[in-house]
C-alpha positions, -999 to +999 in steps of 0.1 A: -126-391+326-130-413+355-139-397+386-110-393+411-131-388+440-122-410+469-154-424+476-161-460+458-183-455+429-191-492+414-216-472+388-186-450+373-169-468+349-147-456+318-170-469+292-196-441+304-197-415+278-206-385+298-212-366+268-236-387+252-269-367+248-297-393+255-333-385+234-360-371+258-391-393+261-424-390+277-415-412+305-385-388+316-413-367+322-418-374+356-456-358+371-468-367+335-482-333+337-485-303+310-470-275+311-480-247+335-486-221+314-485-218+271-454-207+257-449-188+223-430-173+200-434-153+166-406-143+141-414-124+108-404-130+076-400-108+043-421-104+015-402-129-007-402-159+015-440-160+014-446-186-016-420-209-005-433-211+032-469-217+014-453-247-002-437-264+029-461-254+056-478-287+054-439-304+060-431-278+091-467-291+110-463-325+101-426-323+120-437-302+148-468-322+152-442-353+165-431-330+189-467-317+201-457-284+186-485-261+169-476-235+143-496-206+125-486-189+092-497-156+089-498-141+055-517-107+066-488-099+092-461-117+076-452-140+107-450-173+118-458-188+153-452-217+174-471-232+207-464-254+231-500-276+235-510-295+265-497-330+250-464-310+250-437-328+274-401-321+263-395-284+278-368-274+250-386-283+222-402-252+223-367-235+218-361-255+189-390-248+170-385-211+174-354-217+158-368-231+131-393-207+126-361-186+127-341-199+101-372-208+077-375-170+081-338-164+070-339-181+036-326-219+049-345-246+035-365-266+050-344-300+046-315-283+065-335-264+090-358-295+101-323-310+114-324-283+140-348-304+165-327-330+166-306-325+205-269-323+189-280-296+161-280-258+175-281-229+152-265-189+151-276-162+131-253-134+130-259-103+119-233-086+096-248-054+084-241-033+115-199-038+108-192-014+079-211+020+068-200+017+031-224-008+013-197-014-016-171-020+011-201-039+031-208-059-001-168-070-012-166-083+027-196-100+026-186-121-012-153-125+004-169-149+029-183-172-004-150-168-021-146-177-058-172-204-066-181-212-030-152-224-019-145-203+011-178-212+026-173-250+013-142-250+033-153-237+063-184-258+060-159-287+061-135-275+091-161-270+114-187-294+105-218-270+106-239-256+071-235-220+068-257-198+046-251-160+038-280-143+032-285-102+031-273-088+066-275-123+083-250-153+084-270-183+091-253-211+102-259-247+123-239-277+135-223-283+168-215-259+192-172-260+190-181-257+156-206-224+161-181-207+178-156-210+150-179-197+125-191-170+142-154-159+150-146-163+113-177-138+099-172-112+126-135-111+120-141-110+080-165-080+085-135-064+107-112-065+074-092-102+085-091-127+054-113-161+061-082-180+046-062-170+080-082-191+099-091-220+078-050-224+074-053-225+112-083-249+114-064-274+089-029-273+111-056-283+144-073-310+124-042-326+116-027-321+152-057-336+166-052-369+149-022-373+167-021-388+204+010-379+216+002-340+209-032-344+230-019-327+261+003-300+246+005-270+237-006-262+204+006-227+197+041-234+181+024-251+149-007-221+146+008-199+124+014-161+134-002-138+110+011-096+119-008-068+103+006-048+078-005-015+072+003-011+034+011+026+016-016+033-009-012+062-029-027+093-013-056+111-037-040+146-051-059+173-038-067+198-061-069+235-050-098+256-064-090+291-073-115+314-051-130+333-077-133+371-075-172+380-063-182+403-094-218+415-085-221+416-127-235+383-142-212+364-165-212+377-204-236+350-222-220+325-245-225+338-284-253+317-305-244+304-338-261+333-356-243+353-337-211+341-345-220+337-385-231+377-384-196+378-372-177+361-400-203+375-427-217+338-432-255+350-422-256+371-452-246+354-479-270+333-501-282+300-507-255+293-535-227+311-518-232+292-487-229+259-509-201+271-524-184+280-493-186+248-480-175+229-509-147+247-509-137+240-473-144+206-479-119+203-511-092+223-485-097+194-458-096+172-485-064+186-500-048+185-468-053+152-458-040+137-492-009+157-490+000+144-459-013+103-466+012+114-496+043+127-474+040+090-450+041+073-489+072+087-496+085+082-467+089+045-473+111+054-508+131+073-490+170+057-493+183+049-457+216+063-447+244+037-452+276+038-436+310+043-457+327+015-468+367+012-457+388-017-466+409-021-436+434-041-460+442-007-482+442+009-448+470-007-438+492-013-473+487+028-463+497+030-429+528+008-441+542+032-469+539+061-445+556+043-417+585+037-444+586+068-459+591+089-427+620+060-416+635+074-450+630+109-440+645+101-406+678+086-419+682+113-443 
């Protein structure tokens, strides 16, 4: 926009882009002088990450080293490190390699998190883990950001323009800022029990509004839609009451052991042939039993269905007829 300042200003003309983010070089460094004092910063990183970060490091120095950047890996302590050196000049480029060191630490790859030195690249990781107690519940909110496949994260990744990356108790995500604050609004609300698919409905209806001139100036609130909570019935748990026992200071009786219970039934003392015979005898009883009744549901089948009786509505009525004559008859008599 054009400044409406009264004051002639030859230099301020509408082809300025204002938001253009021009590259800093050494020569915007003005004294040509280093930094006053070193800056640094250290971020750790877990057990797991340790063989892929051996396998890169030689990629991170060689990009921090255009920058005048220096960076330690620490295998004992598990950390990573960046400096600022006295051929340092740009004063934010220390803040970017912390970043990186940040989301190197966080599972992103290096391809994606190099980008995040370049001046319209900032990143956000948000942590997720502090939002629900109960890990299952924790867990279903978290896979409900991915969605089937990945394409709840896809789509988000395409509405606002940055990568996102879900990782343990972290949401790691970078792009432009608009597009940051969108994200960040979508994972805390999904973690607060709100469906992502609420607000990439809404980020669709903007990107379509946006294309459109005339709407530029107005109000966009009558084409969002208007989502209300419902609070839906779920069926209450029965709550089963326990009987409160009566205190007996007597232990329970012991339960009877099966030599106990064939010294009951006279089983114990019988011998090696009557036991054999017993049990064959039990045996040809089941066996009986269960061929009587496969018989019974075989005769079942033979069994003639009930039919209904037959009339012949044609004798019925050469009946009704005669009767209706023959009490005509009785009538005139």
């Amino acid at each position: 926009m054009v400044s409406s300042y009264n004051r002639d200003k030859p230099w301020d003309t509408p082809d300025i882009d204002k938001w253009k983010l021009d590259e800093f070089k050494p020569e915007d460094n003005a004294s040509g002088l280093h930094f006053a004092e070193e800056s640094t910063f250290m971020t750790l990183f877990p057990k797991y990450r340790e063989q892929y970060l051996q396998s890169i490091w030689s990629e991170v120095t060689r990009a921090l080293d255009k920058h005048f950047i220096k960076c330690e890996l620490d295998l004992v302590e598990g950390s990573m490190t960046v400096k600022t050196t006295t051929k340092s000049f740009d004063p934010a480029i220390i803040l970017k390699a912390r970043d990186l060191i940040k989301l190197l630490a966080r599972s992103v790859p290096f391809p994606q998190a190099v980008k995040i030195l370049q001046d319209d690249v900032a990143c956000d990781v948000i942590k997720i883990g502090n939002f629900v107690n109960n890990k299952d519940r924790f867990i279903k909110r978290r896979q409900r950001l991915v969605g089937p496949n990945g394409n709840t994260l896809k789509a988000m990744e395409l509405l606002t323009k940055c990568y996102i990356l879900v990782q343990g108790n972290t949401v790691s995500s970078m792009g432009p800022y608009k597009g940051l604050k969108e994200v960040r609004r979508i994972v805390e609300d999904c973690m607060r029990n709100v469906h992502p698919i609420y607000y990439i409905k809404e980020l669709m209806i903007k990107q379509e509004l946006s294309k459109n001139p005339d709407l530029a100036e107005q109000d966009w609130s009558r084409f969002l839609p208007s989502f209300k909570k419902r609070n839906v019935a779920r069926k209450k748990s029965k709550v089963t009451k326990r009987e409160k026992k009566v205190y007996t200071p007597f232990p329970p009786a012991p339960t009877p052991r099966k030599i106990d219970l064939q010294i009951e039934s006279g089983e114990y003392f019988l011998g090696k042939r009557d036991k054999v015979k017993k049990q064959l005898h039990e045996k040809r009883e089941k066996q009986e039993e269960v061929t009587e009744a496969r018989k019974q549901e075989r005769e079942k089948d033979y069994e003639a269905p009930t039919e209904e009786v037959y009339e012949n509505k044609l004798l019925k009525k050469e009946k009704k007829e005669k009767k209706h004559k023959k009490d005509k008859k009785s009538s005139e008599d």
